[in-house]
N, C-alpha and C positions, 0 to 999 in steps of 0.2 A: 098878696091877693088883691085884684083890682077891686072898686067899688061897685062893679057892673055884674058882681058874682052872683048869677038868680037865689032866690030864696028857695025853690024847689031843690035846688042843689046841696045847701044850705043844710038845710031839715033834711037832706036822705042822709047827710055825712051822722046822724046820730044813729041810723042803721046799723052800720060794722059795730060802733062803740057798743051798743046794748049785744050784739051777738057774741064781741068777744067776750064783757062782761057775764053774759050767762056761760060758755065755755071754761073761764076760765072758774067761776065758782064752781061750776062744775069738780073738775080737774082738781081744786082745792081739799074736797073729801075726799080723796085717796091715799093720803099721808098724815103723818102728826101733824099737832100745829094746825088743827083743821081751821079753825078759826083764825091764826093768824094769818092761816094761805088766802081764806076766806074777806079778809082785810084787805091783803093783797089784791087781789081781783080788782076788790071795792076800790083800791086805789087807780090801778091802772084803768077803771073806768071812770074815774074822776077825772085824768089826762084828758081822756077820750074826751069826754062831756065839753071840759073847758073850753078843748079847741073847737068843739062844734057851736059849741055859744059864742065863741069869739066871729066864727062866719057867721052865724045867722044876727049878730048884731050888725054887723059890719055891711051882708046884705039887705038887710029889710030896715034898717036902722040909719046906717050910713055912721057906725057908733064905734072905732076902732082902738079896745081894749088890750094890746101890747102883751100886758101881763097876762091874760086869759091864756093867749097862743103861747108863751111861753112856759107854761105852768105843766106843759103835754110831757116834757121828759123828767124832769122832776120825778113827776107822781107817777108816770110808768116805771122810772126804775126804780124808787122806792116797791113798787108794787110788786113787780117783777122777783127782785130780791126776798120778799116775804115769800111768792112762791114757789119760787125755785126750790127755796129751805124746804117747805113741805113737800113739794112732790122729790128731792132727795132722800128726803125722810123714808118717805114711798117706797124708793129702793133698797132703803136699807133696813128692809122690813118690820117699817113702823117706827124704828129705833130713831131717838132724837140728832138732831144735827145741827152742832153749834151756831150759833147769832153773831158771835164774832166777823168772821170772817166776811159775810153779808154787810153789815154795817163800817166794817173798815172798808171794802169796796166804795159800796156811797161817799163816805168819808173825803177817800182819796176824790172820787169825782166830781165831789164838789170844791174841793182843794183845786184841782184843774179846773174848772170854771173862771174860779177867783182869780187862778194864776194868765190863762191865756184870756180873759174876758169876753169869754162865750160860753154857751150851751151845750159844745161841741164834745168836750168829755160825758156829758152828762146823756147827750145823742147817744154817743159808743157806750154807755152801760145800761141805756133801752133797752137797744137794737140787742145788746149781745144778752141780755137778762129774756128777752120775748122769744128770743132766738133759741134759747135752751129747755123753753118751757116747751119748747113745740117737739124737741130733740127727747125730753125725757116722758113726757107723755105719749111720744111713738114708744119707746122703751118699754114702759109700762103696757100697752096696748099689746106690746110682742107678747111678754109674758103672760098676758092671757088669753092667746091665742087672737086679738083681734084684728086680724087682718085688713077689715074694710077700714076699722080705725088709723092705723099705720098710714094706708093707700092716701087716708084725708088729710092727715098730717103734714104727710109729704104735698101733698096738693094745696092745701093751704101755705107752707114756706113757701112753694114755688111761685106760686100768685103773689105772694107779700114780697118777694125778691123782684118780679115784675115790675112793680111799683118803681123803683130804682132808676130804670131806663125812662119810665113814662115822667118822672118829677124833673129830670134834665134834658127832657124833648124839648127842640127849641118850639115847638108850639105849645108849651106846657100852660100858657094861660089861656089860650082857645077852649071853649065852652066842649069841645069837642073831645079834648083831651082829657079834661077836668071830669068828664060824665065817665069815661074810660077809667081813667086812675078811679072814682071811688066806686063802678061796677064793679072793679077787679078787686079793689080793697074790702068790698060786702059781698065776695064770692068766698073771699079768702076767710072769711070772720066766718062765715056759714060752715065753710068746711071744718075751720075749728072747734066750732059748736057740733055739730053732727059727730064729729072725733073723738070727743071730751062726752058725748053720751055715751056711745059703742063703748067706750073703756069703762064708763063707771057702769055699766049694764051687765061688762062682760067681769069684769069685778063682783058686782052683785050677785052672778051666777054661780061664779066660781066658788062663794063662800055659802053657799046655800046646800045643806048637805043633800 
C-alpha cells in the first residue's frame, strides 16, 4: 500500500471489520461451544482491526508496522476454526465436535508457513475456514426456513469472491479501485450481518412454543 492512502479510506476499512465481527457473534449462538465460537468471532475481528490499524497508521501517520498487516490470517484462521467447530456443532444438533482435528489443521498451516516462508498456507486456511462459515450458516438458515437469510449468504460469497479480480486489477492502487474493493468488501460484511440476524431470529422462533 502506497504512503498516499487517504485516511478517509483508512478509517472506513474498520467498517466491514465491525460488521463482520457482529455477524459472526452472531452466528456463534447457534451451536455448542457458544463461547468458544464466540472467541472466535473475537478473533477473526482482531485480524480485521490489526489490518485496519496497520492502514490508518501508515496513512495519517506515515508509521508502517509490517507485523500489524501480517497478523490478519493468523487470527482469522484461528478464529475461523473455533467457528466452524460451533456452527458444526449446530448441525449436529447441539452435539459436541472434536478440537482435534481444528487444531491439527492450524498445526499443519503453520508448519507450511515455516516450511515455504510465507503466509501463504495460512491465506489458504482463512479463506477456506470464512469460506465455510458462510457455507454452513446458509445450511442452518435452510433449516429453518430462512430464505432471505440463504439469499444474503450467498450475496455476501459472491461480493467477497469479487474482491479477487478487483486485488489483481492492474489499477489496483488507483484511489478509485481502492474505494471499490472496500464498498464491495462493506457490502459483503453487511449482507453477512443482515444473514447471521434472519437465522438467529428464525431460530428464535422456531424454538418458542
Amino acid at each position: 500500500m502506497t504512503h498516499d492512502y487517504p485516511v478517509a479510506l483508512a478509517v472506513e476499512d474498520f467498517v466491514p471489520t465491525f460488521l463482520a465481527l457482529a455477524g459472526f457473534w452472531l452466528l456463534a449462538g447457534l451451536g455448542p461451544h457458544v463461547w468458544w465460537g464466540r472467541a472466535g468471532a473475537v478473533l477473526i475481528g482482531a485480524g480485521g482491526v490489526a489490518k485496519s490499524v496497520w492502514k490508518l497508521l501508515v496513512a495519517g501517520f506515515d508509521v508502517d508496522l509490517p507485523w500489524l498487516e501480517a497478523s490478519l490470517f493468523p487470527l482469522m484462521a484461528a478464529g475461523a476454526a473455533l467457528l466452524v467447530r460451533t456452527l458444526a456443532g449446530a448441525l449436529r444438533g447441539g452435539r459436541p465436535v472434536p478440537w482435534w482435528p481444528f487444531a491439527l489443521a492450524y498445526a499443519a498451516a503453520v508448519a507450511g508457513c515455516v516450511a515455504v516462508g510465507s503466509l501463504r498456507p495460512m491465506f489458504f486456511l482463512a479463506t477456506t475456514g470464512v469460506t465455510a462459515l458462510s457455507v454452513l450458516g446458509a445450511i442452518l438458515a435452510g433449516r429453518r426456513r430462512a430464505w432471505g437469510a440463504i439469499a444474503l449468504f450467498a450475496l455476501s460469497f459472491a461480493l467477497v469472491t469479487a474482491l479477487v479480480p478487483l486485488r489483481s486489477h492492474p489499477e489496483h492502487e488507483t484511489l478509485t479501485v481502492q474505494w471499490i474493493e472496500q464498498s464491495t468488501n462493506t457490502a459483503a460484511q453487511l449482507a453477512l450481518l443482515v444473514a447471521a440476524w434472519l437465522t438467529v431470529r428464525a431460530a428464535s422462533s422456531k424454538e418458542q412454543p
